[in-house]
C-alpha positions in Angstrom: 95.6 -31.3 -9.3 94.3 -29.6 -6.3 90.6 -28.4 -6.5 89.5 -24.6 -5.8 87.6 -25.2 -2.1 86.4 -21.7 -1.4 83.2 -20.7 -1.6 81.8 -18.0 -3.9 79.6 -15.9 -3.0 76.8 -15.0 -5.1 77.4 -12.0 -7.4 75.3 -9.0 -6.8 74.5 -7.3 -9.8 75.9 -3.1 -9.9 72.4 -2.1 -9.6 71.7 -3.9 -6.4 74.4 -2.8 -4.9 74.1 0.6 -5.0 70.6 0.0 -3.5 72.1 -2.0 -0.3 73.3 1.0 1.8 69.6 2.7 1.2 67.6 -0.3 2.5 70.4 -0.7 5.4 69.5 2.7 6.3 65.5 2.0 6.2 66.0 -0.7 8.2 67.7 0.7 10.9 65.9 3.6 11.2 62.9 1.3 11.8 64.2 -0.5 14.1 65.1 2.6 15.9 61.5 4.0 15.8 59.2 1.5 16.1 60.1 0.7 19.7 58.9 4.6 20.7 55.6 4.1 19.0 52.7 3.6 20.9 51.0 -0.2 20.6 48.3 0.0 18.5 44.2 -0.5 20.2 41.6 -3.1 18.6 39.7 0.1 19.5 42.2 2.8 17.2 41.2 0.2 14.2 39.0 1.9 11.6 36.3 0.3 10.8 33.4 0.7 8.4 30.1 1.3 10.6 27.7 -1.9 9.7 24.1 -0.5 9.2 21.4 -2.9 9.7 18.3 -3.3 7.3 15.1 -1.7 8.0 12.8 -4.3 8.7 9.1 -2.6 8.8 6.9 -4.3 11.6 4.4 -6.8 10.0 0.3 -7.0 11.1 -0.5 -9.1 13.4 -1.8 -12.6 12.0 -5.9 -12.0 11.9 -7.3 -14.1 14.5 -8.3 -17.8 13.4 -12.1 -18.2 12.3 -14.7 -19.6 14.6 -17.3 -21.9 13.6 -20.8 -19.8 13.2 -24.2 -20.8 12.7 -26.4 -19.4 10.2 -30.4 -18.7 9.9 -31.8 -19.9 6.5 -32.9 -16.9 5.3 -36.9 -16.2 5.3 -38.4 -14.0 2.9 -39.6 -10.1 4.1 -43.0 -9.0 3.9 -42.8 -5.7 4.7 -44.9 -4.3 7.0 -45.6 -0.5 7.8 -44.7 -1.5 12.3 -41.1 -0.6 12.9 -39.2 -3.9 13.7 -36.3 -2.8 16.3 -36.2 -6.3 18.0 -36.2 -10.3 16.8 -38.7 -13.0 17.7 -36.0 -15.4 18.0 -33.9 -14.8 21.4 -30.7 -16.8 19.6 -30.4 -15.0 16.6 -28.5 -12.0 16.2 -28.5 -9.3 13.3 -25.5 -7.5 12.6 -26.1 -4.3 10.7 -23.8 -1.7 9.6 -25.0 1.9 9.0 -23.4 5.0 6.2 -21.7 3.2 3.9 -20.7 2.3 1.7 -16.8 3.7 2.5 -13.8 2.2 0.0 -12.1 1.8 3.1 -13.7 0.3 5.7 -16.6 -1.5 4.0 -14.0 -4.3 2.6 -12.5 -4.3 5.7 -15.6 -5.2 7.7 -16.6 -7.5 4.5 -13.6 -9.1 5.2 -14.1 -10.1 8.8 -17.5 -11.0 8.4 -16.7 -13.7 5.5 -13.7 -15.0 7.0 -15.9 -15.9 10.3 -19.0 -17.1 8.0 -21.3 -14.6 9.7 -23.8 -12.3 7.2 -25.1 -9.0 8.3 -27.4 -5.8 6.7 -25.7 -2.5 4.9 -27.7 0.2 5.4 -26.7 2.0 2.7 -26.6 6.0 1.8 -27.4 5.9 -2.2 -25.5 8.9 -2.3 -22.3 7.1 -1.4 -23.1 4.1 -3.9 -22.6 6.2 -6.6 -19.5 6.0 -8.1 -18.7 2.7 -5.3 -21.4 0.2 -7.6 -18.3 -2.4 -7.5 -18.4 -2.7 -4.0 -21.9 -3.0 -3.4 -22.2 -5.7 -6.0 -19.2 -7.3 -3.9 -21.2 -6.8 -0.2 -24.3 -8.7 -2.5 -21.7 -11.3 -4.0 -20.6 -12.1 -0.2 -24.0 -13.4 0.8 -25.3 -9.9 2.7 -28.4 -7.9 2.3 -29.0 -4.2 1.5 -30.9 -1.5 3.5 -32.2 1.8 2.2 -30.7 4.5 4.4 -32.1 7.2 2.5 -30.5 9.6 -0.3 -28.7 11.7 2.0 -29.2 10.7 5.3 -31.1 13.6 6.1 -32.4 13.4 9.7 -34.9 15.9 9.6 -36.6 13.5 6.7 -39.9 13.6 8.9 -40.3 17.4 8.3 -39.7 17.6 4.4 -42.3 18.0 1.8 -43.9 14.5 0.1 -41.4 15.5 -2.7 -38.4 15.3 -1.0 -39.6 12.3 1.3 -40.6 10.6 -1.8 -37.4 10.8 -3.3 -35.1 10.0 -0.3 -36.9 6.9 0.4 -37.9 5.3 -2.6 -35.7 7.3 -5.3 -32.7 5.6 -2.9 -34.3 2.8 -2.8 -33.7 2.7 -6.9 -30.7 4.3 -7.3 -29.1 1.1 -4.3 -30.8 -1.7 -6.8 -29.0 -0.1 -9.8 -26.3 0.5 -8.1 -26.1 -3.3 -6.6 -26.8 -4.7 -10.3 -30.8 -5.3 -9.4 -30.7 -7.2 -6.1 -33.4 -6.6 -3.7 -33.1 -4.0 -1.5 -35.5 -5.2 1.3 -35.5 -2.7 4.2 -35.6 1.2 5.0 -33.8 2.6 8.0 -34.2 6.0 8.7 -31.3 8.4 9.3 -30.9 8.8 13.2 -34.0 6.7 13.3 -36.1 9.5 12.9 -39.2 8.2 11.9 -43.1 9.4 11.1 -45.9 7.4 9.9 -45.4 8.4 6.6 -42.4 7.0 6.2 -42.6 3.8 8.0 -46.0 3.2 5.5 -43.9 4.4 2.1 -41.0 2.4 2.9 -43.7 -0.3 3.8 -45.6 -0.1 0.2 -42.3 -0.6 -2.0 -41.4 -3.5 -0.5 -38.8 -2.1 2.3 -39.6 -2.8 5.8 -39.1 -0.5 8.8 -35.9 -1.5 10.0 -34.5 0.0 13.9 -32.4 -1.7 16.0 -32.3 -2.2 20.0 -28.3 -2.8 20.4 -26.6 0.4 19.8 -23.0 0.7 21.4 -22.7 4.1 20.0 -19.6 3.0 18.0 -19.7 6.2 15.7 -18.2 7.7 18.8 -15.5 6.0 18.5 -14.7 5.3 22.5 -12.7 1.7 21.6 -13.4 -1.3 20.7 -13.1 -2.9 24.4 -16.2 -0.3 25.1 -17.5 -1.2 21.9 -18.0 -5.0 22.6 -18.5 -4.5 26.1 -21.8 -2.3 24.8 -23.1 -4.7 23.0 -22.5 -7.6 25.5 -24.5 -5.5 27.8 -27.5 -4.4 26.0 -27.7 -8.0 24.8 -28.2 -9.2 27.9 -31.0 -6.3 28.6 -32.9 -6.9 25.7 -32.9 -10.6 26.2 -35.5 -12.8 26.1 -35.7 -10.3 22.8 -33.2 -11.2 19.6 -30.6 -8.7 19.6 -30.3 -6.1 16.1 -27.4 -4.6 16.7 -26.7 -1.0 15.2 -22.7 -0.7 14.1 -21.2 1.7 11.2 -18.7 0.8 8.1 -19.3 4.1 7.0 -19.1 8.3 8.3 -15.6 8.5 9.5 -13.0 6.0 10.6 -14.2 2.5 11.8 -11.0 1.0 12.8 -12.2 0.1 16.6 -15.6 -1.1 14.9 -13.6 -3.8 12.9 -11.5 -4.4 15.7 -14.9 -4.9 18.1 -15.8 -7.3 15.5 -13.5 -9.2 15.4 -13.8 -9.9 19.0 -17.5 -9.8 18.8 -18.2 -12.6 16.5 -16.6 -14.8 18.4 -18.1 -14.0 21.7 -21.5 -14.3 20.1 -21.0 -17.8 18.7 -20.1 -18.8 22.4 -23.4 -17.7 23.9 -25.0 -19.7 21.5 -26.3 -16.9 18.7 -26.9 -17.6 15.2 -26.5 -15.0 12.2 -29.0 -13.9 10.2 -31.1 -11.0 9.3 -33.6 -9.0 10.3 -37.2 -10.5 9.8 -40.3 -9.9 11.5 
């Protein structure tokens, strides 16, 4: 019996067939086409545009402390004689005048605690009022407070007893309150305008006469490199005399007065000052 050798092909269903001669045609036709199309560019590629994260610029690091020295603090006895200079040539007293200011009292707090130094607030009791958290926090960080009257009225000299009375020892009240009772041990007078008067009332409650003989004149703002380079100067002229330097953390922006201090604090520890405050 002979056996069937050809080969079958495989059946395409009806529906498939009638489909062939549509899918011949496609093909051809792309075959004819695609050769007149131009080649396709990386560059003709849509692409989704990648947008990078905003990254805001951070501070710069705050520079590393340096080692100060401290003077053990002596008790006051006020006297009614103006003290604008130090006995001891190697101590320095840092004060700062206006405040206190939410802003830049921290700010200056900040610099002076992370270098160990202490320093003086001169405070306006008119801008304690309503800021008696901070001052308690200058007094928790180990500085002193200054009377710098009410409202640092310049002309004090020339007001009636009343109004001298009240500016200089009212202040003087309404600071202690204000700094939950600490001592308030000095008066400065507003521009350092003084009269006898005032240098003995300050005197007889307890506040001595406090001036300075450093003054860079940093409420003028001129920078903090002619800040520090004020101060280095007028050091050096007062010397053999201890330096009390005059600075603000209050009465308008002190941004170049904490960036002098920073560079400050470190330049006085390398000549050789200690911190402390101002005592007769």
């Amino acid at each position: 019996m002979l056996q069937d050798t050809r080969i079958r092909r495989p059946r395409i269903p009806p529906f498939r067939r009638r489909e062939l001669p549509g899918i011949y045609l496609a093909v051809l036709v792309f075959g004819l086409v695609a050769p007149l199309l131009p080649p396709l560019d990386a560059g003709d590629v849509p692409r989704t545009p990648i947008t990078a994260p905003v990254v805001e610029p951070e501070a710069p690091p705050a520079p590393p402390p340096v080692q100060v020295q401290l003077v053990a603090p002596a008790p006051v006895v006020a006297r009614a004689a103006i003290l604008n200079k130090l006995t001891d040539s190697h101590t320095v007293a840092l004060t700062f005048d206006d405040g206190p200011d939410p802003r830049w009292t921290p700010r200056i707090l900040e610099v002076l605690q992370r270098h160990g130094a202490v320093a003086t607030f001169c405070m306006v009791s008119s801008n304690a009022v309503g800021q008696e958290a901070l001052v308690k926090q200058v007094v928790a960080a180990g500085m002193r407070l200054c009377d710098h009257s009410r409202t640092h009225d310049e002309q004090l000299p020339d007001r009636d007893k009343e109004r001298i009375d009240d500016e200089v020892v009212g202040a003087e009240a309404t600071l202690s309150t204000a700094a939950g009772g600490a001592p308030v041990e000095w008066f400065r007078a507003p521009g350092g305008s003084w009269s006898t008067e005032v240098a003995e009332l300050s005197a007889e409650h307890g506040m001595q006469p406090l001036s300075w003989n450093v003054d860079p004149r940093d409420w003028e703002r001129p920078g903090a490199d002619a800040i520090v380079a004020a101060v280095q100067q007028q050091i050096l002229q007062q010397a053999p005399d201890g330096p009390i330097v005059l600075l603000h953390d209050g009465g308008g922006s002190r941004e170049e007065t904490v960036e002098a201090l920073e560079k400050l604090i470190p330049w006085l520890a390398e000549q050789g000052y200690r911190f402390g405050f101002p005592v007769p």
